[in-house]
N, C-alpha and C positions, 0 to 999 in steps of 0.2 A: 369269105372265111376270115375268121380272126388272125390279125400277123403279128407274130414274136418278136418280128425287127418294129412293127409299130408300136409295140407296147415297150419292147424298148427305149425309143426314141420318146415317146412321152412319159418316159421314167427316168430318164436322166437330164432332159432337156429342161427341165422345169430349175429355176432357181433355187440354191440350197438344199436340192435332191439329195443330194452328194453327204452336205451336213445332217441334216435328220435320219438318212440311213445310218449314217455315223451312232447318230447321238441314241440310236434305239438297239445299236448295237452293243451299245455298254451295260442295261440291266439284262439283255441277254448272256453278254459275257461272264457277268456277276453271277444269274442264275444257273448256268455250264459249271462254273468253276466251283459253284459252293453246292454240288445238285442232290449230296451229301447228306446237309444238314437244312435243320429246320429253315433257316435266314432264309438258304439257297433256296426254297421248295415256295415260299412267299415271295420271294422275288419272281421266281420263276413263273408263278400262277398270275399273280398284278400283272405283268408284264405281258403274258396271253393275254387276256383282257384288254388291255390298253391297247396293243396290236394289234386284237382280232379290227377292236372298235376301228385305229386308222386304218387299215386295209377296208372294212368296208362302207367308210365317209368317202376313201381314196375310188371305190368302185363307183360310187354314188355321183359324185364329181363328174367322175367321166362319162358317164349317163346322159347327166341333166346337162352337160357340156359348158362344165366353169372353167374358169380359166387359170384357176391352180387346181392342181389333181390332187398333189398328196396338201392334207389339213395341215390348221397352225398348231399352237402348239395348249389347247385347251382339253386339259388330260381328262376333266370330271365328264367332259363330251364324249372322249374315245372311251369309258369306263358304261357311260351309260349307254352308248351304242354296241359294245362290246359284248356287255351281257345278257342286254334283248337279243340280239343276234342267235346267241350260244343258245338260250332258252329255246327264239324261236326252231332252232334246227335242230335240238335234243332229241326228237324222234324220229328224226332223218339219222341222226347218228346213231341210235343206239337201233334200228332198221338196219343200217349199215354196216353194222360192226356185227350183227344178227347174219346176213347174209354172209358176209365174209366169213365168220365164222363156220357156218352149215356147210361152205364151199369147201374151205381149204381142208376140215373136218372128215368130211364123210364121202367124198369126190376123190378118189385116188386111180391117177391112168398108171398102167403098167409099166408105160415108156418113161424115162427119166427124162428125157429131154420136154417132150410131150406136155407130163406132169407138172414139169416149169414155167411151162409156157402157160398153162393152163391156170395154175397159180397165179402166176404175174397178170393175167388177164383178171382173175376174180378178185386181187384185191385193188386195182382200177376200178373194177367194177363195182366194187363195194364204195371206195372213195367219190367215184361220181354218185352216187345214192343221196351222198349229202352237199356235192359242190352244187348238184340241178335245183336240189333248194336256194341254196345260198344264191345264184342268179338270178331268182323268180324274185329273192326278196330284194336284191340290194337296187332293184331296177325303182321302187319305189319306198323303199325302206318301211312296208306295209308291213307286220304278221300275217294278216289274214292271206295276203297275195303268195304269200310260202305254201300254203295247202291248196291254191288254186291247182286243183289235181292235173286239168286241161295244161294249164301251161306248163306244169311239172315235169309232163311223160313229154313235150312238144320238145322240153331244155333239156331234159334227159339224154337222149340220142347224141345231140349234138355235144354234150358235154361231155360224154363217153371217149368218142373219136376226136375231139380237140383235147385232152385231158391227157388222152393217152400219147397225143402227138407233143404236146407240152413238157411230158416227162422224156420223152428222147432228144428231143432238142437243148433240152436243161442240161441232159446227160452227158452227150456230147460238148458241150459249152463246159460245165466241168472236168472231162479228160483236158481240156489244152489249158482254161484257166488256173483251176486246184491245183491241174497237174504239174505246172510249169511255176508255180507259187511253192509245192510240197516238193519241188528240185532245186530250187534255188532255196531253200529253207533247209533240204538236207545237208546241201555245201556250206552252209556259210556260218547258221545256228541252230539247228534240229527243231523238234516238237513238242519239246518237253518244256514251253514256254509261254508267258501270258500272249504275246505278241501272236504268236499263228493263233490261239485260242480265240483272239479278238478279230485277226483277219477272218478267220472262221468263219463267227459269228455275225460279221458283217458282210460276209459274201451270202449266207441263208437268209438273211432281211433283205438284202437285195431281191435274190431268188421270190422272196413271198410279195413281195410288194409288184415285181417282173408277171407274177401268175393271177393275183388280185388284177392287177389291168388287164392283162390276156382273160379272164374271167368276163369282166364288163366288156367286153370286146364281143363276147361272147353272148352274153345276154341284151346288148345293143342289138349287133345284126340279127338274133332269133325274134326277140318279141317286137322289134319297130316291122318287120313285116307282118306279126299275129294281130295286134294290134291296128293297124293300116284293115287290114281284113275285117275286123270284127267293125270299124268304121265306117267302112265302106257297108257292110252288111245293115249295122241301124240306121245308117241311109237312109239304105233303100228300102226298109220297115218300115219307115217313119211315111216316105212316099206312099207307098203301099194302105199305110193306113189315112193316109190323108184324101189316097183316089177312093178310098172305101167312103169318107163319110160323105166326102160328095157326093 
């Protein structure tokens, strides 16, 4: 099963980890602070882009098993892998955003408690819709292997119940981190400040970059054993047909 303390460990450990989280938190900070106006809304969009791209070179890495995870610093790369990506999964998201929607819509328990829960469930549920692509692709940074349906519904399942184990564990990890950053921050200089705005934003690039590995984690251990199996299988097809022509 995918581990959070190992994708932590190879998310910090890596040289300059530290820096390039840094430095990707500054056009997120810029696109936060101005989210306003036009500038803000162009920064903000370039910046998805560029992002999505290094999370998923940064998935890819960990795959093919190099020896730096997160990429250097070749923006026109994260740009063009960025928006193939976005393309390929467009109708995994707008599927996903279709389900969530019909759910949280038309789906109403009587119980309030229930109701919430039942909510909270469908839009995980809706999210993994488009992350079980997102692992089909980044294992080989194919299109075509995004719509391999077979490995789709295989990553699905699993991507459901790690995804949703991902976001409690994140959760928990910000009651003590946030928490203890948004109290020392009450005492000393409040929040009405670029400085929390930029710790902020650099604690969520951490977070995304922390879930991008726990993702390839993910997509490692499901398809190196589907794969192993479909190997094994043309094998022994291949024997099969080789004792035939004899």
């Amino acid at each position: 099963m995918a581990s959070i303390i190992e994708a932590f460990d190879s998310t910090v450990r890596e040289s300059f980890a530290g820096i390039k989280i840094l430095v990707w938190a500054l056009p997120v900070c810029i696109g936060y602070s101005m989210y306003n106006t036009a500038f803000g809304s162009i920064v903000a969009i370039v910046t998805g882009v560029l992002f999505f791209g290094f999370l998923t070179e940064s998935c890819n890495n960990i795959i093919i098993k190099e020896d730096k995870i997160l990429p250097g610093v070749n923006i026109l790369k994260y740009g063009l892998t960025g928006l193939l990506a976005l393309l390929v999964m467009l109708p995994y998201i707008g599927l996903g955003a279709l389900v969530g929607y019909l759910l949280l819509t038309y789906v109403n328990i009587p119980s309030p408690v229930w109701n919430q829960t039942f909510q909270i469930i469908s839009v995980l549920f809706s999210i993994s819709i488009v992350l079980a692509s997102y692992i089909v692709y980044v294992r080989r940074l194919n299109p075509l292997e995004a719509y391999n349906l077979r490995k789709y519904f295989i990553g699905f399942f699993e991507t459901f119940m790690s995804f949703s184990y991902l976001i409690v564990k994140l959760a928990l990890w910000s009651v003590v981190i946030i928490g203890l950053l948004a109290y020392l921050f009450s005492l000393f200089v409040g929040f009405q400040n670029i400085i929390w705005s930029y710790i902020m934003c650099a604690v969520s690039v951490f977070y995304l970059v922390l879930s991008a590995n726990y993702m390839a984690q993910i997509s490692e251990e499901v398809f190196t054993f589907v794969e192993k199996k479909d190997e094994e299988n043309k094998e022994k097809e291949r024997i099969k047909q080789m004792g035939l022509e004899e």
